[in-house]
C-alpha positions in Angstrom: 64.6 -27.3 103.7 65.8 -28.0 100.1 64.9 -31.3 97.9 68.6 -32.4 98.0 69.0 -31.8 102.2 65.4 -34.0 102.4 66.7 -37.2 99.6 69.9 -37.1 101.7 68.2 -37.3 105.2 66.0 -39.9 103.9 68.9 -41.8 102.2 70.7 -41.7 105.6 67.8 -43.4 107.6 67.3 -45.4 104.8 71.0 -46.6 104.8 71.2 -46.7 108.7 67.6 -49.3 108.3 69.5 -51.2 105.6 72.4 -51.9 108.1 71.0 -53.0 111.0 68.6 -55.3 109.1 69.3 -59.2 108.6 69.5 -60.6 105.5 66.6 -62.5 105.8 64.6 -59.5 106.4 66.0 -58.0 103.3 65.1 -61.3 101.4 61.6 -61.1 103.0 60.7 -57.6 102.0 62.2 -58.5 98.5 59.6 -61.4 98.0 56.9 -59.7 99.4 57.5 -57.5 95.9 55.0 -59.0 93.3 54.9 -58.0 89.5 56.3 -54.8 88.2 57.3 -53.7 91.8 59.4 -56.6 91.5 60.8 -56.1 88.3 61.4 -52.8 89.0 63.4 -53.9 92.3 65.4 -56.3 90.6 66.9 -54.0 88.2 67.4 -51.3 89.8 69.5 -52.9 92.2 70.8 -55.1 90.0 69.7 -58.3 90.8 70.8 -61.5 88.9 68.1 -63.5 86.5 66.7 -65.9 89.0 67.8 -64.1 92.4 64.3 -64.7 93.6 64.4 -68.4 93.4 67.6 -68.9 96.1 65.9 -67.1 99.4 68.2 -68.1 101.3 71.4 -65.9 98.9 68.5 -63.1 98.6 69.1 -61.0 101.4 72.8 -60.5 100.3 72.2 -60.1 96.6 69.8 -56.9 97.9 72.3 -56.1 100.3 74.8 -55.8 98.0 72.7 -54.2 95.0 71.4 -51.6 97.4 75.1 -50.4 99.0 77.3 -51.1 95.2 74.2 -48.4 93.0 73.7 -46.3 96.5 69.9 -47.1 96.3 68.6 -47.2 99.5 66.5 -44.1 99.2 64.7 -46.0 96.3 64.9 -49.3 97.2 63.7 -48.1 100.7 60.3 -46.7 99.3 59.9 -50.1 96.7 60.3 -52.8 99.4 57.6 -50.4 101.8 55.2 -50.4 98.8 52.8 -53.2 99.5 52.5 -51.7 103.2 52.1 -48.0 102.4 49.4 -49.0 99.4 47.6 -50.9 102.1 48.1 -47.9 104.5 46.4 -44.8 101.8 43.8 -47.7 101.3 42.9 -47.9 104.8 43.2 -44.3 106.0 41.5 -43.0 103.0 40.9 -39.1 102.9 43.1 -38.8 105.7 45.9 -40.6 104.1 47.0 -37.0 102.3 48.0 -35.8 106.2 47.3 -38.6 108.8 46.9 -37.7 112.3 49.1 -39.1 115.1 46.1 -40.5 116.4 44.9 -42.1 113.1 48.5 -43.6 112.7 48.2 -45.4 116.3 45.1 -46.5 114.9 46.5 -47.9 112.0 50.4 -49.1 112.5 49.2 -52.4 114.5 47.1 -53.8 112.1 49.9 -52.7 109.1 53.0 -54.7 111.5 50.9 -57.7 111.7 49.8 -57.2 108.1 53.4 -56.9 106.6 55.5 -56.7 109.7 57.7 -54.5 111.6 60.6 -53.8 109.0 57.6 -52.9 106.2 56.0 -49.9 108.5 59.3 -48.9 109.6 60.4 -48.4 106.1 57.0 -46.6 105.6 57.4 -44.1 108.3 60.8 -43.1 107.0 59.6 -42.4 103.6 56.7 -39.7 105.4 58.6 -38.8 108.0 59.7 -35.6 106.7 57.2 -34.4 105.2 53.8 -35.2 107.3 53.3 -34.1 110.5 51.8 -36.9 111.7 54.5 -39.5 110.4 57.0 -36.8 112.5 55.2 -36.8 115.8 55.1 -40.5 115.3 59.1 -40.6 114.9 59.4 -38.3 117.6 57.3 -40.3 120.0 57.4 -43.8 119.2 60.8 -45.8 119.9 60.3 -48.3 117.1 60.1 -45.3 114.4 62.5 -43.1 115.5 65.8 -42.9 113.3 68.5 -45.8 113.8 72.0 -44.8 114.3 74.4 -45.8 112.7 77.9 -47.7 114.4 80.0 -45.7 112.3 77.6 -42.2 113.7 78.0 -43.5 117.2 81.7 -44.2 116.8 84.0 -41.2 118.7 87.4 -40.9 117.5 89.6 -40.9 120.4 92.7 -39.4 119.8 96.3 -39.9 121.8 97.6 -36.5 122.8 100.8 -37.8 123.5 101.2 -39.4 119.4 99.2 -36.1 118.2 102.4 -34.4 119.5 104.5 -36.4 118.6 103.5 -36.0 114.8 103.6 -32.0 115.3 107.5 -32.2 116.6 107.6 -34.2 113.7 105.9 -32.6 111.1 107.7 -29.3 111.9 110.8 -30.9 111.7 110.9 -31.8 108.7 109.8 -28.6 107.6 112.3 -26.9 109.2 114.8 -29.3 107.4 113.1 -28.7 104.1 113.7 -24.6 104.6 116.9 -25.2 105.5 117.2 -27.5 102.1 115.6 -24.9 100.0 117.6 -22.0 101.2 121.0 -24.0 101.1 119.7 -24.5 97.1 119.2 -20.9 97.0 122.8 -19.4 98.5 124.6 -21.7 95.6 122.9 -20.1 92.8 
């Protein structure tokens, strides 16, 4: 699979996370961020000077930030940082291909660590690319990939309207050939 398919599968689980998450979630990833990880956050999102100090507007402003620059593949792998640090720290040699038995071993201790939302972030950023991480999504409910409302949405369409438009639409054509060659006899 090519670099561009992989960033636009991960940017699509990372949107679909983004959507289904509350506000507050999004505000307590984003202070969990210390230092230059924070920083770093903050611009590329865009957040205002001082965004960190009003938790309770946070959640929007990252909202916001993350659907107006389309930066949830990026902001997706900052706010699992802290959790996927932790993680390679942990697993240690095995952290370069983990196991599906190591990560069973490990994902308890990460949720309570840094929660849920944090490891679920994590997972999506290794999901492609270990095999581990991949069993894991294709095993574990709480991994595997959300769907989106608008995915899961099935356009119904009315087959009496839809023919309705065609008798339409090739009436007026018909009256727009009859137009054109009616232009063409007076010449």
């Amino acid at each position: 699979m090519t670099d561009e398919k992989e960033r636009f599968l991960l940017d699509r689980r990372y949107s679909n996370m983004f959507e289904n998450l509350e506000d507050s979630a999004l505000a307590d990833l984003a202070t969990a961020l210390e230092g230059d990880l924070r920083d770093g956050f903050a611009r590329i999102i865009g957040l205002p000077e001082g965004a960190f100090e009003d938790t309770a507007q946070l959640g929007g402003l990252v909202r916001d930030g993350i659907s107006k620059r389309r930066m949830a593949h990026d902001a997706g792998i900052i706010l699992a940082e802290p959790c996927t640090q932790w993680s390679i720290e942990e697993l240690g040699a095995a952290s370069e291909d983990p196991t599906l038995e190591e990560l069973n071993e490990l994902l308890p201790r990460a949720i309570e660590k840094f929660g849920l939302t944090a490891v679920q972030l994590m997972v999506i950023q290794y999901s492609r690319s270990l095999k581990g991480f991949r069993q894991l999504v294709a095993s574990d409910e709480r991994f595997a990939a959300p769907q989106s409302d608008a995915a899961s949405t099935v356009l119904v369409k009315d087959e009496a309207e839809q023919a309705a438009k065609r008798e339409a639409r090739k009436a007026r054509k018909a009256a727009e050939q009859a137009k054109k060659a009616k232009q063409q006899n007076r010449r």
